[in-house]
gemmi code that builds the backbone of each chain (N, CA, C; Angstrom):
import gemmi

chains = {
    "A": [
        ("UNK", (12.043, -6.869, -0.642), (10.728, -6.370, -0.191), (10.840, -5.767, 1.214)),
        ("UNK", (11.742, -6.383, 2.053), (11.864, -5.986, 3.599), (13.212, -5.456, 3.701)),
        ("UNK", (13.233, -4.291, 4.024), (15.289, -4.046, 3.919), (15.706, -3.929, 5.491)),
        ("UNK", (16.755, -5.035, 5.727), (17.107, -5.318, 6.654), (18.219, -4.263, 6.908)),
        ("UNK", (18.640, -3.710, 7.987), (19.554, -2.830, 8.539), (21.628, -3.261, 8.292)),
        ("UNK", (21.923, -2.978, 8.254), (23.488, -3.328, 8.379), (24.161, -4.818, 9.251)),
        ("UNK", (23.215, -4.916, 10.093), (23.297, -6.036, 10.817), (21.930, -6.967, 10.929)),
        ("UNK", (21.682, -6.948, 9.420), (20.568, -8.019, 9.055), (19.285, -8.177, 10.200)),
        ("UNK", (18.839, -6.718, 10.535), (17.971, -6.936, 11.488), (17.122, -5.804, 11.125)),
        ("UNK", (15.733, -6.434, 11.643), (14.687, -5.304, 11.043), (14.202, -5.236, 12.227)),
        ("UNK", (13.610, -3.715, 12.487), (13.053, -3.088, 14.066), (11.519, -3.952, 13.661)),
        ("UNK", (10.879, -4.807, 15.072), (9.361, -4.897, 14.614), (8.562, -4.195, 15.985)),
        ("UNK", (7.839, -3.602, 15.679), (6.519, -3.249, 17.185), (6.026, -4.244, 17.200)),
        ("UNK", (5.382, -4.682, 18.124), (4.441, -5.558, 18.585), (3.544, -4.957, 19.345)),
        ("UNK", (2.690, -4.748, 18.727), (1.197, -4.597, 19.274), (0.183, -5.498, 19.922)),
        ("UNK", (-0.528, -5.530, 20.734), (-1.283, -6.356, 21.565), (-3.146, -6.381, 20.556)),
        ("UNK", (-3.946, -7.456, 20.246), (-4.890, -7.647, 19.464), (-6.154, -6.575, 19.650)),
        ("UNK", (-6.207, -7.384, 21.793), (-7.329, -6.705, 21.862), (-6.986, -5.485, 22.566)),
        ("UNK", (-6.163, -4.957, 23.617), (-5.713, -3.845, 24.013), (-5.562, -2.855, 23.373)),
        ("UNK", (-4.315, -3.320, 22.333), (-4.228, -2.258, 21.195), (-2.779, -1.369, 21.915)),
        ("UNK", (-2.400, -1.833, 22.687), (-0.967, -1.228, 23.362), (-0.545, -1.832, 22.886)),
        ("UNK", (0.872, -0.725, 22.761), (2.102, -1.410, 22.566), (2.635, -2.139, 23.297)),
        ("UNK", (3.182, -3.207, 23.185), (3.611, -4.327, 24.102), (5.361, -4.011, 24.251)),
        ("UNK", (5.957, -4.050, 22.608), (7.532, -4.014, 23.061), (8.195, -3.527, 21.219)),
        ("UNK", (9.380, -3.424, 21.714), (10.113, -3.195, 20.241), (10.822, -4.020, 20.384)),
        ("UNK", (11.029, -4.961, 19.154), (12.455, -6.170, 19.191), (12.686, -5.995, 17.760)),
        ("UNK", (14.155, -6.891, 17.133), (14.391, -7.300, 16.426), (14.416, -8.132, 15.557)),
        ("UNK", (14.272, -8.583, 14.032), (13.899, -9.851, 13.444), (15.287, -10.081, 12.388)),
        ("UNK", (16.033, -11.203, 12.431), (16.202, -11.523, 11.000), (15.340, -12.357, 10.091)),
        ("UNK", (15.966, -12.434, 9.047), (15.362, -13.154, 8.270), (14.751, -14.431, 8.486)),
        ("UNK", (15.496, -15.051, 8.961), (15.050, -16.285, 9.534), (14.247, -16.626, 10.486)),
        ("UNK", (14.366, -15.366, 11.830), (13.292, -14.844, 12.459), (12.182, -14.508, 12.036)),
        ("UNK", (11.956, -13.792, 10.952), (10.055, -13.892, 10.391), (10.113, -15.274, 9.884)),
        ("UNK", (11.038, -15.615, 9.537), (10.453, -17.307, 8.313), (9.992, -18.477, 9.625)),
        ("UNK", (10.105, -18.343, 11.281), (9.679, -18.857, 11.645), (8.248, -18.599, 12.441)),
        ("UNK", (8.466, -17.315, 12.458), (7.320, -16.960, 13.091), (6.417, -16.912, 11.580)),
        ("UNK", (6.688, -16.921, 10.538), (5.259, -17.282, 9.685), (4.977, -18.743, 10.010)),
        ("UNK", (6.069, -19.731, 9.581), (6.036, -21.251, 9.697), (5.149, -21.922, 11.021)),
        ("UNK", (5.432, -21.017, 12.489), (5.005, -21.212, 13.602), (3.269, -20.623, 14.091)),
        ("UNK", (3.492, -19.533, 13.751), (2.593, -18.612, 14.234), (2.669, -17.782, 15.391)),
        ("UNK", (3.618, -18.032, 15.840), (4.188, -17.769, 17.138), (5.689, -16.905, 16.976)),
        ("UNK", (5.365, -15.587, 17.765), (6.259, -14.396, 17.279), (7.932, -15.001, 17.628)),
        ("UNK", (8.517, -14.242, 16.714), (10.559, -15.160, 16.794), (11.078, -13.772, 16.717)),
        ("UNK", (12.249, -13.740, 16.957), (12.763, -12.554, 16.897), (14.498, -12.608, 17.136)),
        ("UNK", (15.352, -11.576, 16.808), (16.947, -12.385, 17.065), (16.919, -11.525, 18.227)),
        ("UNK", (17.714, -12.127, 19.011), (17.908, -11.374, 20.164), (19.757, -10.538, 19.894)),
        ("UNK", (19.452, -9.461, 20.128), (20.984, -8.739, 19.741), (22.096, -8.829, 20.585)),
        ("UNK", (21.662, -9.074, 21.706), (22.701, -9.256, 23.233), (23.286, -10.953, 23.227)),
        ("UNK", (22.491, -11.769, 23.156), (22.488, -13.020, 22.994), (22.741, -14.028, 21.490)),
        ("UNK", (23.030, -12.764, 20.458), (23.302, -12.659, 19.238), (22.766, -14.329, 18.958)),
        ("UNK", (21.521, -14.635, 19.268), (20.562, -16.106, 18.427), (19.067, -15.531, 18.194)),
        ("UNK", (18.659, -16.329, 17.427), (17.215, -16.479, 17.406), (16.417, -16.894, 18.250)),
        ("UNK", (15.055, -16.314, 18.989), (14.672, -16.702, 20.506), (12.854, -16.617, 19.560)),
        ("UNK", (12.400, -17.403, 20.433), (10.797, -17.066, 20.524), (9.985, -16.838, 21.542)),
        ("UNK", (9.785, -16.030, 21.719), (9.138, -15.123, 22.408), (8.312, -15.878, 23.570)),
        ("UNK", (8.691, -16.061, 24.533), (7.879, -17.007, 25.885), (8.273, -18.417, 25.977)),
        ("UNK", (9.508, -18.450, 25.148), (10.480, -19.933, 25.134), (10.638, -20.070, 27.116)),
        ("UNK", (10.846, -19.571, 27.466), (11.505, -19.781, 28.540), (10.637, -18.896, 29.660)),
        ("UNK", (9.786, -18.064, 29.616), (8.801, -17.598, 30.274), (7.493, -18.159, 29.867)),
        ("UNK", (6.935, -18.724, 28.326), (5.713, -19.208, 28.722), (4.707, -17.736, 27.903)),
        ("UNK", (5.142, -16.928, 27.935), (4.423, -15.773, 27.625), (4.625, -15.428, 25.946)),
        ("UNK", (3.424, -16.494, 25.224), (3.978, -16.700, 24.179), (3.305, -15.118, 23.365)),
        ("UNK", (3.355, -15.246, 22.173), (2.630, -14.059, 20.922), (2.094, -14.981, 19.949)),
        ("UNK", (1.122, -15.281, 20.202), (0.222, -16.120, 18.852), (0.198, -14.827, 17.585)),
        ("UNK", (0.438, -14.548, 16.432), (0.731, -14.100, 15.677), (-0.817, -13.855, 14.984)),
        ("UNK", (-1.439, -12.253, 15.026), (-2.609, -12.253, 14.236), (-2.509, -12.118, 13.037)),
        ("UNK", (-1.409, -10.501, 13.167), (-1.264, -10.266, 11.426), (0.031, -9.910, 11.460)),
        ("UNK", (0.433, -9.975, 10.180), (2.372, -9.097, 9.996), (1.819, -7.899, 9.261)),
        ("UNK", (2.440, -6.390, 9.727), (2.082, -5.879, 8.198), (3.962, -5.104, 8.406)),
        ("UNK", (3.845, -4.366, 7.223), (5.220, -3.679, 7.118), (4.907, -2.455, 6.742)),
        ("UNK", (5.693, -1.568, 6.805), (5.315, -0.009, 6.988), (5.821, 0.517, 5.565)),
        ("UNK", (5.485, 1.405, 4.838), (5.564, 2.535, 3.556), (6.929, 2.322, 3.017)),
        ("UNK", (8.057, 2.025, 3.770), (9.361, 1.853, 2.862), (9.932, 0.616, 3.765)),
        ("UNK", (9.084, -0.151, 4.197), (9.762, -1.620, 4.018), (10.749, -1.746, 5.176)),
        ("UNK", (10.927, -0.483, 5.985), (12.675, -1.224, 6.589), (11.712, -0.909, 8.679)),
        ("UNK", (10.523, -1.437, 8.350), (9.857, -1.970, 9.882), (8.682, -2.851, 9.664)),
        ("UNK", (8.641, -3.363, 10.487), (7.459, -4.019, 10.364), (6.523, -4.068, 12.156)),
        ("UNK", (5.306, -4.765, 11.766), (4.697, -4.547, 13.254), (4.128, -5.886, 13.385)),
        ("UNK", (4.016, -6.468, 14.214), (3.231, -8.258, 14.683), (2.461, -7.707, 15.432)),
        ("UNK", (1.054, -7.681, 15.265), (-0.696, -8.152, 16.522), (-0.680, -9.069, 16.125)),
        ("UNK", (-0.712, -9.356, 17.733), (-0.429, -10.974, 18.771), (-1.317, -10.666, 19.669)),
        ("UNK", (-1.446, -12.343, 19.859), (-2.571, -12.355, 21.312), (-1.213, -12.847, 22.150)),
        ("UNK", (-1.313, -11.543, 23.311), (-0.386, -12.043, 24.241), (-0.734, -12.832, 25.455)),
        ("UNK", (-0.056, -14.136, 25.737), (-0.417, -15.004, 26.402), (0.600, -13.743, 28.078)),
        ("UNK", (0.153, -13.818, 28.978), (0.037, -13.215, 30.164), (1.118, -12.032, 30.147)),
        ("UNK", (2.148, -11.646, 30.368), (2.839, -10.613, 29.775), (3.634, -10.215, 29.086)),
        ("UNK", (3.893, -9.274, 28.340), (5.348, -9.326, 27.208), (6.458, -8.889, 27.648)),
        ("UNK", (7.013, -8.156, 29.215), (7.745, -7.099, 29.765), (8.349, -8.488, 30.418)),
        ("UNK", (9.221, -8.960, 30.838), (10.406, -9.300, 31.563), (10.120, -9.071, 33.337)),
        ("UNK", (9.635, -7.608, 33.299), (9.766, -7.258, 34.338), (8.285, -7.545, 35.190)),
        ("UNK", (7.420, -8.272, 34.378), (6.104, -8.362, 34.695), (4.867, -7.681, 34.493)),
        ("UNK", (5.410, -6.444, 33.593), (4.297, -5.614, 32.968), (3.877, -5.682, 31.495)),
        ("UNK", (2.657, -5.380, 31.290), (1.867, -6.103, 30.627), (2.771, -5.706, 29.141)),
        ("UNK", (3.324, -3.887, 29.317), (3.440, -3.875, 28.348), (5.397, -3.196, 28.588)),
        ("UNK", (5.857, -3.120, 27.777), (7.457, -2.829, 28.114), (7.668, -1.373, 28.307)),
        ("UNK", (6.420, -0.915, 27.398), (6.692, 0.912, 27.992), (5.860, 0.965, 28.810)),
        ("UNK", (6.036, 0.660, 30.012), (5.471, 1.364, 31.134), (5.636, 2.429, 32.300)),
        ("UNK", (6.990, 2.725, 31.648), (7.535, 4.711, 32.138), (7.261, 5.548, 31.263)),
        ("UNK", (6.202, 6.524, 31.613), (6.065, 7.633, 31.427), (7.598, 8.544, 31.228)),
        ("UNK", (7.890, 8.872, 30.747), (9.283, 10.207, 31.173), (9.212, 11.479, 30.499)),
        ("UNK", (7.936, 11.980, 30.168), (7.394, 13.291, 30.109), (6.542, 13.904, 31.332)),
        ("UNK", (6.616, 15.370, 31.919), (5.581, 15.680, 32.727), (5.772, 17.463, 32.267)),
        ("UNK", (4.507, 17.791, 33.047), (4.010, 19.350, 32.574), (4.955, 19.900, 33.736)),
        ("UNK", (5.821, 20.657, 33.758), (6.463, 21.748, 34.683), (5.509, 22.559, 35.479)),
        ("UNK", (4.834, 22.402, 36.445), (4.403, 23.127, 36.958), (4.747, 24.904, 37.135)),
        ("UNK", (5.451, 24.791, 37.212), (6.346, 26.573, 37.043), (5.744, 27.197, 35.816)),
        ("UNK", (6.017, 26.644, 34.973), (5.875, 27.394, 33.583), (4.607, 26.331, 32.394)),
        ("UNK", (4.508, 25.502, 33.437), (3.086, 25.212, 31.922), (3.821, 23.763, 31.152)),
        ("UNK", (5.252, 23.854, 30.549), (5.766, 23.515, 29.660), (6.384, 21.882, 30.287)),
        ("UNK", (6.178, 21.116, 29.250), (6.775, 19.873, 28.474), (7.976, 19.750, 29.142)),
        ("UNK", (8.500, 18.806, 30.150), (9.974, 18.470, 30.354), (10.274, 17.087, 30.671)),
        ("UNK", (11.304, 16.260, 30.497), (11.896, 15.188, 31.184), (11.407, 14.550, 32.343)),
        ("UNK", (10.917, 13.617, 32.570), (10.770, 13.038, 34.120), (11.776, 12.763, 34.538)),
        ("UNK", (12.149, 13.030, 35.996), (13.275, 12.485, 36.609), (13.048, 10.718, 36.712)),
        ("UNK", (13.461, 10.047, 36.222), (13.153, 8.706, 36.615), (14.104, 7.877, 37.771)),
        ("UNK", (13.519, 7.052, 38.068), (14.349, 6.023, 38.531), (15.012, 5.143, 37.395)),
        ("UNK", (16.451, 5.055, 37.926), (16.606, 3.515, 37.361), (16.002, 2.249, 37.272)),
        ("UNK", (15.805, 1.919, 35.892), (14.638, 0.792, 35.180), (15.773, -0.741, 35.563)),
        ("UNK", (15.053, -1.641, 35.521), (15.973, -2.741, 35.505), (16.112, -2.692, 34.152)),
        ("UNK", (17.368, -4.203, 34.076), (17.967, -4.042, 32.421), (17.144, -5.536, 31.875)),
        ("UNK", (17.175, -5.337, 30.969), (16.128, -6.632, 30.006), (17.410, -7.538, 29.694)),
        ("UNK", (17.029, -8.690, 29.708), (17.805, -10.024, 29.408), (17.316, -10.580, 27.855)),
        ("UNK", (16.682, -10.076, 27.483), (16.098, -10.516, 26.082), (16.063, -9.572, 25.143)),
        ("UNK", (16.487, -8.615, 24.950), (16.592, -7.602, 23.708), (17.393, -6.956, 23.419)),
    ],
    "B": [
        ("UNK", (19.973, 7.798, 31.052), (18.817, 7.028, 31.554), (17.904, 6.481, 29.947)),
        ("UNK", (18.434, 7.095, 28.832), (18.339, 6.462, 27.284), (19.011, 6.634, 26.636)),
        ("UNK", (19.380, 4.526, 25.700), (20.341, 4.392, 25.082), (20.118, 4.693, 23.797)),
        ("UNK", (20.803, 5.320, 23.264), (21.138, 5.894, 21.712), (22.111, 4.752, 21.480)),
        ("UNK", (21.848, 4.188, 19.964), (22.836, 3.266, 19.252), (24.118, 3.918, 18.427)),
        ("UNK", (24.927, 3.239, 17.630), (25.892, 3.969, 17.417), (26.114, 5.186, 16.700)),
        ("UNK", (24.719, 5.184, 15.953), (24.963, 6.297, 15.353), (24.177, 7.433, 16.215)),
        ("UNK", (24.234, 7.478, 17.427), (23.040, 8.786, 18.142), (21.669, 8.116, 18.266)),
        ("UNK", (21.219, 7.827, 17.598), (19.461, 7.832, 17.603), (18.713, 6.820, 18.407)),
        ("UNK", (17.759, 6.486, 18.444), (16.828, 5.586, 19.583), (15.488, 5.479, 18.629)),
        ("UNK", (14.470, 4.265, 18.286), (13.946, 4.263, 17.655), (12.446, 4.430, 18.438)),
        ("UNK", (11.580, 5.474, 17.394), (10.597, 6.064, 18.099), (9.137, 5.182, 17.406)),
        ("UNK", (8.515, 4.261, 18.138), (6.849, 4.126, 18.083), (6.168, 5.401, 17.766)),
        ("UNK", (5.376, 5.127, 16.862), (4.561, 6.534, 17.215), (2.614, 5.636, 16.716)),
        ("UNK", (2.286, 6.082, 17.835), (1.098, 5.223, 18.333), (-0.105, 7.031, 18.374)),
        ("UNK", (-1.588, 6.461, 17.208), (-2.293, 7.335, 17.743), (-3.232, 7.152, 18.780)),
        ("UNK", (-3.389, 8.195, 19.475), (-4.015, 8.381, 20.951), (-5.332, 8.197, 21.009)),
        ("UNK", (-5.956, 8.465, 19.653), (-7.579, 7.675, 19.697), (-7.615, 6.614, 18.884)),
        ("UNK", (-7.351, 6.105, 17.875), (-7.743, 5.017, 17.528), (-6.752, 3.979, 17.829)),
        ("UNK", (-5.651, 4.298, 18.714), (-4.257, 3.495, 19.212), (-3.488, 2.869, 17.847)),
        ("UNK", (-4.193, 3.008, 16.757), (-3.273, 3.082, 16.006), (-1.698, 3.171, 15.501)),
        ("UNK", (-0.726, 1.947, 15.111), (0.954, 2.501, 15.138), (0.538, 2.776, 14.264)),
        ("UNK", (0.789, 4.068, 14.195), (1.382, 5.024, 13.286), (2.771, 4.924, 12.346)),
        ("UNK", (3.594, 4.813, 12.891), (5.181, 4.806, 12.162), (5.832, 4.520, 13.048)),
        ("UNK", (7.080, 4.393, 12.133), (8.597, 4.201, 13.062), (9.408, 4.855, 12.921)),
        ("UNK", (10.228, 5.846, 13.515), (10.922, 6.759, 13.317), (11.995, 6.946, 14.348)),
        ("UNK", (12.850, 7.932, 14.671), (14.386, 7.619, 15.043), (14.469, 9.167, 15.576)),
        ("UNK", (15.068, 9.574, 16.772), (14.955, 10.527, 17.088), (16.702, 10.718, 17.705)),
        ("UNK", (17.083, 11.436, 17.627), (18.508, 11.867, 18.302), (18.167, 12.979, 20.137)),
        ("UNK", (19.213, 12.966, 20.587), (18.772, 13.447, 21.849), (18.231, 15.128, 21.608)),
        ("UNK", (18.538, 15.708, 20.346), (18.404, 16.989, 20.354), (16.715, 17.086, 20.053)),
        ("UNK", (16.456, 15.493, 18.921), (14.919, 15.502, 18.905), (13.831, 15.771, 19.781)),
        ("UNK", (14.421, 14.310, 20.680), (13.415, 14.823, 21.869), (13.773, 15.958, 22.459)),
        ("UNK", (14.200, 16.241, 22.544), (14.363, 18.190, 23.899), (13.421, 18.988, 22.866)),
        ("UNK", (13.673, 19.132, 21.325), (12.652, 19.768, 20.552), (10.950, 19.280, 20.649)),
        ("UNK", (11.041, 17.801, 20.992), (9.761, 17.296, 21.121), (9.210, 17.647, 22.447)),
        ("UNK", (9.784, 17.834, 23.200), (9.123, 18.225, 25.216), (8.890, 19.580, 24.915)),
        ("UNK", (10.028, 20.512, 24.474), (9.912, 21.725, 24.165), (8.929, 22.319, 23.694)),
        ("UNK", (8.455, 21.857, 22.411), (7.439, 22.167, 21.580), (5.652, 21.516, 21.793)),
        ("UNK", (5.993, 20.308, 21.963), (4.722, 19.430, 22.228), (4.488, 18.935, 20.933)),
        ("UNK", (5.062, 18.586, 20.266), (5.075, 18.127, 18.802), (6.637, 17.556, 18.657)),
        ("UNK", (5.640, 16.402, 17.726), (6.607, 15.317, 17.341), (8.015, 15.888, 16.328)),
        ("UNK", (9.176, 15.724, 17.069), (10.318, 15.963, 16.099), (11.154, 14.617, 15.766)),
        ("UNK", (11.557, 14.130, 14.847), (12.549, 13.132, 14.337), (14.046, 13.597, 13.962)),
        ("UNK", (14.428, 12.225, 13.929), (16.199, 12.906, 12.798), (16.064, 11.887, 12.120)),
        ("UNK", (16.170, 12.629, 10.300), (15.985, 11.534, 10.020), (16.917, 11.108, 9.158)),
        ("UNK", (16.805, 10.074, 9.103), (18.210, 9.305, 8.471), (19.038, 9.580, 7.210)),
        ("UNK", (17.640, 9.591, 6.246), (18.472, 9.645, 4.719), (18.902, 11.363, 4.684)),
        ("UNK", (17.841, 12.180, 5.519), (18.344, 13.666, 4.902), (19.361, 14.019, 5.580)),
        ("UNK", (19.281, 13.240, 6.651), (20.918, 13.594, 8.468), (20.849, 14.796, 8.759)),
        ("UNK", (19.266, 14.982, 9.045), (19.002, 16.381, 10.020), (17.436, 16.041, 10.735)),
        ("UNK", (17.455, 16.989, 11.729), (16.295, 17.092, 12.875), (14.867, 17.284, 11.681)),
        ("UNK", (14.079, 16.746, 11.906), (12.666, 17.655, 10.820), (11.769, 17.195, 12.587)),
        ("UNK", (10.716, 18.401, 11.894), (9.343, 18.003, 12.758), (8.433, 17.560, 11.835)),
        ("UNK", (7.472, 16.782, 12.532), (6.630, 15.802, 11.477), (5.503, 17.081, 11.247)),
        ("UNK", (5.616, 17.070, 9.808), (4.572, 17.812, 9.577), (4.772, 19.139, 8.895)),
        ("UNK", (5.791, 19.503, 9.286), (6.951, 20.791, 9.080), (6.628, 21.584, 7.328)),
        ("UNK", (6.298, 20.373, 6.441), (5.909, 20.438, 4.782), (4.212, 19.999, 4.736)),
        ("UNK", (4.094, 18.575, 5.458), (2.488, 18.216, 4.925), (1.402, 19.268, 5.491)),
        ("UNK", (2.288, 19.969, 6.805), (1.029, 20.179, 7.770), (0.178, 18.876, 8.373)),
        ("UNK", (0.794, 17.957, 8.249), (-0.033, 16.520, 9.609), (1.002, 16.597, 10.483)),
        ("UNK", (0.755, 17.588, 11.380), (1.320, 17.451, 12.631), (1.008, 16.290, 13.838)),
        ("UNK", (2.170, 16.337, 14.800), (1.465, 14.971, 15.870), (1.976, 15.976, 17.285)),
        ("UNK", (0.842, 16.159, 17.594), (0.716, 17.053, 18.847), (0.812, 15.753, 20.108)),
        ("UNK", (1.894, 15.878, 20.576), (2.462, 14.951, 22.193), (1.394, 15.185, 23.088)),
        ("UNK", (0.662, 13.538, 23.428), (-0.521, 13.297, 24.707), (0.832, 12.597, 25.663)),
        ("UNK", (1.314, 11.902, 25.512), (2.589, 11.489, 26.572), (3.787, 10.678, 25.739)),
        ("UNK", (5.063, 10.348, 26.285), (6.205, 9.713, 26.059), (6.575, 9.315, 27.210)),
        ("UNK", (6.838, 7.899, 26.802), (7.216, 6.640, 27.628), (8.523, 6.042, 26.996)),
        ("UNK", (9.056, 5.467, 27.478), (10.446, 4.666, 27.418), (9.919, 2.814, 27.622)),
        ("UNK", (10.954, 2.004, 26.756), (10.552, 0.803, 27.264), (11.505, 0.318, 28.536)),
        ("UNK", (11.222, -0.813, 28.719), (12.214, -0.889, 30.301), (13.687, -0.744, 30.417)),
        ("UNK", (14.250, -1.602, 29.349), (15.708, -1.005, 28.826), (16.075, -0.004, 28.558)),
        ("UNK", (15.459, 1.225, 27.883), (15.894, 2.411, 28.005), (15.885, 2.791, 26.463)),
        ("UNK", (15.863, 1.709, 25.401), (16.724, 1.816, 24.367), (15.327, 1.719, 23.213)),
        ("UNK", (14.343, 2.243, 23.593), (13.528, 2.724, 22.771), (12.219, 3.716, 22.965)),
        ("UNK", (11.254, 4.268, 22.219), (10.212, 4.961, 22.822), (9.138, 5.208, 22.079)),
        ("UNK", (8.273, 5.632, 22.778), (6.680, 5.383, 22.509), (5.863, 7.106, 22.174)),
        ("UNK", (5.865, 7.343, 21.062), (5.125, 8.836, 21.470), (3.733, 8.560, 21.217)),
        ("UNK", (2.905, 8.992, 21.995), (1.531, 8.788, 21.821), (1.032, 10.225, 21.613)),
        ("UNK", (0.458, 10.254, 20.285), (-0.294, 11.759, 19.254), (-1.224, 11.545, 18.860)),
        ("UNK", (-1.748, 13.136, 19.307), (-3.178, 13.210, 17.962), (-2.311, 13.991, 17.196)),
        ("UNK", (-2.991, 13.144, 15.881), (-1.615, 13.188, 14.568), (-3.313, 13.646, 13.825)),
        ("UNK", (-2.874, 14.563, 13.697), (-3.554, 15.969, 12.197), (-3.355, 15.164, 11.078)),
        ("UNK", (-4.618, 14.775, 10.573), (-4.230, 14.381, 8.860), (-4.009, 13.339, 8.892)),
        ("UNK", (-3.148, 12.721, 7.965), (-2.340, 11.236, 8.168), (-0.617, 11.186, 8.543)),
        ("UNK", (-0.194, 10.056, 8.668), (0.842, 10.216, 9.684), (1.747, 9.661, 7.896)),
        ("UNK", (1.065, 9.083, 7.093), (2.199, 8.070, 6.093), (2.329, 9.304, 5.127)),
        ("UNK", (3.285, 9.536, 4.432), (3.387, 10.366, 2.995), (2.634, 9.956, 1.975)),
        ("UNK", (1.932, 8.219, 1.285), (1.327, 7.719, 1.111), (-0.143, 8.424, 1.256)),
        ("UNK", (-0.113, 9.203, 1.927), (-1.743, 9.430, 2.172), (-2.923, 8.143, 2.949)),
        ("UNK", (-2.057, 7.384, 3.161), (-2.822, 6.936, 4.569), (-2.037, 7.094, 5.815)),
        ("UNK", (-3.459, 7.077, 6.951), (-3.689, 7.150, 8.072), (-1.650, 6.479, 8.928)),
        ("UNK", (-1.932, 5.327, 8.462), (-0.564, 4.750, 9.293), (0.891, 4.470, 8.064)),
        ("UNK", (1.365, 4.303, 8.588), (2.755, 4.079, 7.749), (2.162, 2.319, 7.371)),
        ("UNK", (2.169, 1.642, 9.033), (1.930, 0.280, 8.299), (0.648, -0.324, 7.822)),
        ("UNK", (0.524, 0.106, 6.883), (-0.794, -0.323, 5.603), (-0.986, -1.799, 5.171)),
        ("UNK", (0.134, -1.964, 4.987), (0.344, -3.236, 4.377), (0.641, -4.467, 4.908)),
        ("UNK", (-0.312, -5.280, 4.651), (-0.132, -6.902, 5.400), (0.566, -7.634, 4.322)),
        ("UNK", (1.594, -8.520, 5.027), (2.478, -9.305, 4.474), (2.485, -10.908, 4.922)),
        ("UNK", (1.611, -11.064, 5.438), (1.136, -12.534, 5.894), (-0.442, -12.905, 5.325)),
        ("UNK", (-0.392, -13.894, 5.026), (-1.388, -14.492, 4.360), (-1.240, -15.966, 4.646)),
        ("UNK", (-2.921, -16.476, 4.745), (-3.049, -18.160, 4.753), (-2.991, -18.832, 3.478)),
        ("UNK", (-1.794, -19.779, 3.441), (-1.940, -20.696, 2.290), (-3.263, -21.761, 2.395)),
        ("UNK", (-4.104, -21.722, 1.581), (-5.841, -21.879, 1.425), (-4.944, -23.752, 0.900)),
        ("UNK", (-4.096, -24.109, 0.467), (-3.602, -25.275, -0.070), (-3.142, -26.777, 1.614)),
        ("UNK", (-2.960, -26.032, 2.541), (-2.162, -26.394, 4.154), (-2.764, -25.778, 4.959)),
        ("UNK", (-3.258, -24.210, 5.145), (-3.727, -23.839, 5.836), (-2.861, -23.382, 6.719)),
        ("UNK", (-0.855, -23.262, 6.436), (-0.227, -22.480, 7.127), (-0.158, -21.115, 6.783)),
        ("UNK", (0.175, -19.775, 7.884), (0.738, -18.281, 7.355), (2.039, -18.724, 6.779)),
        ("UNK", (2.114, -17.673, 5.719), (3.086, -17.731, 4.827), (3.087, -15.860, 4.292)),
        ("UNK", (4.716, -15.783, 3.681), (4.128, -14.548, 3.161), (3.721, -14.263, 1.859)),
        ("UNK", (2.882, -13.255, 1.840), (1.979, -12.061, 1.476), (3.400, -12.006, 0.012)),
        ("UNK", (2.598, -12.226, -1.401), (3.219, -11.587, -2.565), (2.674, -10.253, -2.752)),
        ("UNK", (3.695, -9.048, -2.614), (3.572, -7.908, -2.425), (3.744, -7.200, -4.030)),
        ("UNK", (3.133, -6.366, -3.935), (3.455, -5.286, -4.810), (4.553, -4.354, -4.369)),
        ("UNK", (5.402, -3.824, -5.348), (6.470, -2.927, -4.996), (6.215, -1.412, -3.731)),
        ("UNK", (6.038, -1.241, -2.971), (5.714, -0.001, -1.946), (6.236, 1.405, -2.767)),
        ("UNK", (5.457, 2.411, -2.706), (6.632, 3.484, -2.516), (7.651, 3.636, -1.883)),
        ("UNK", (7.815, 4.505, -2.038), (9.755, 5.155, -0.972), (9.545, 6.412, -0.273)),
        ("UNK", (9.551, 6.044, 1.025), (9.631, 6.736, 1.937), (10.810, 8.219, 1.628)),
        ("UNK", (9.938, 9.712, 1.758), (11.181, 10.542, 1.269), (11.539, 10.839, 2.689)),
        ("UNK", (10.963, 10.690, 3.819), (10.862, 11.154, 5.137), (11.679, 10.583, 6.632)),
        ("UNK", (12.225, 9.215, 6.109), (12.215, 8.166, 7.231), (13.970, 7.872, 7.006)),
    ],
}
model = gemmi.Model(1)
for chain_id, residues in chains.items():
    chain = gemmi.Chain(chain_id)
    for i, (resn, *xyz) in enumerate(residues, 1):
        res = gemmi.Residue()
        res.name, res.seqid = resn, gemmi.SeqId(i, " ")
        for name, pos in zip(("N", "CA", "C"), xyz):
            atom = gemmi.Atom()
            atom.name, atom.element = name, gemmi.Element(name[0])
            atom.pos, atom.b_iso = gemmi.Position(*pos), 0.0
            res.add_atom(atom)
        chain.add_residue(res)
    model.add_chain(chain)
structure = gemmi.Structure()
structure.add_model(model)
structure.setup_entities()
């Protein structure tokens, strides 16, 4: 029903209930949704740390789990969660919080933001 | 300043801009996005056909770019569109339609959702 990737991992969004932002993109195995149904509380494998983690284990910043749904061919899925204070690592509410599109002033047109270097995430 | 996995690509949110709606999940290679800043419309690569498409390119439901964001790691992204039409091949609005969690009415734990077979994505 859910087709997991080559390395038994399915991409999930996580969406926020009442905001309605995106909060973050992580990974699930199998065993990772079977606890976050069992729990209610979002799980996910972590790929760097190659285990299963739940989400505010160690920050506190949990995902109470509203709904699961899965997308048209099965190989994503998305969790709305009530997020308990933030989902970003870095302290923001939500993990995309760089912009890296802007209008070229010169010509009108769509280009790259120069960014700064982002810190690196310890959990995904 | 974004990580592509081994095979090239980076996996793309695509969130609509008025009803915040996720839309889909989709996978973009670096040539995608430069077509996506370029144009102002959403381009993918997509997997099963192993070429660039723009969304919309056959249905006509285009997703005209309001902004693109990165998450803090680098290693994913957010396009936020007013998406023409519907965004699923399905003929609805979002790709993820379908809820796969349900309360067992017997305990009163989430558990999953007995699904009906999905279509197949020709696009993703």
């Amino acid at each position: 029903m859910l087709k997991y990737n080559r390395d038994g991992l399915i991409p999930v969004v996580v969406q926020d209930y009442e905001s309605k932002e995106v909060l973050m993109l992580a990974y699930a195995n199998e065993e990772a949704i079977k606890k976050t149904l069992e729990s209610g509380y979002a799980h996910y494998f972590s790929r760097s740390r190659k285990k299963l983690w739940m989400k505010g284990e160690e920050s506190g910043n949990f995902q109470k789990i509203v709904e699961i749904r899965k997308d048209c061919d099965g190989d994503a899925i998305l969790y709305i969660v009530k997020q308990r204070g933030f989902a970003c690592h870095t302290g923001n509410f939500s993990c995309f919080f760089s912009r890296i599109d802007e209008i070229d002033e010169s010509d009108g047109k769509m280009k790259m933001m120069k960014l700064m270097k982002s810190g690196e995430s310890d959990e995904k």
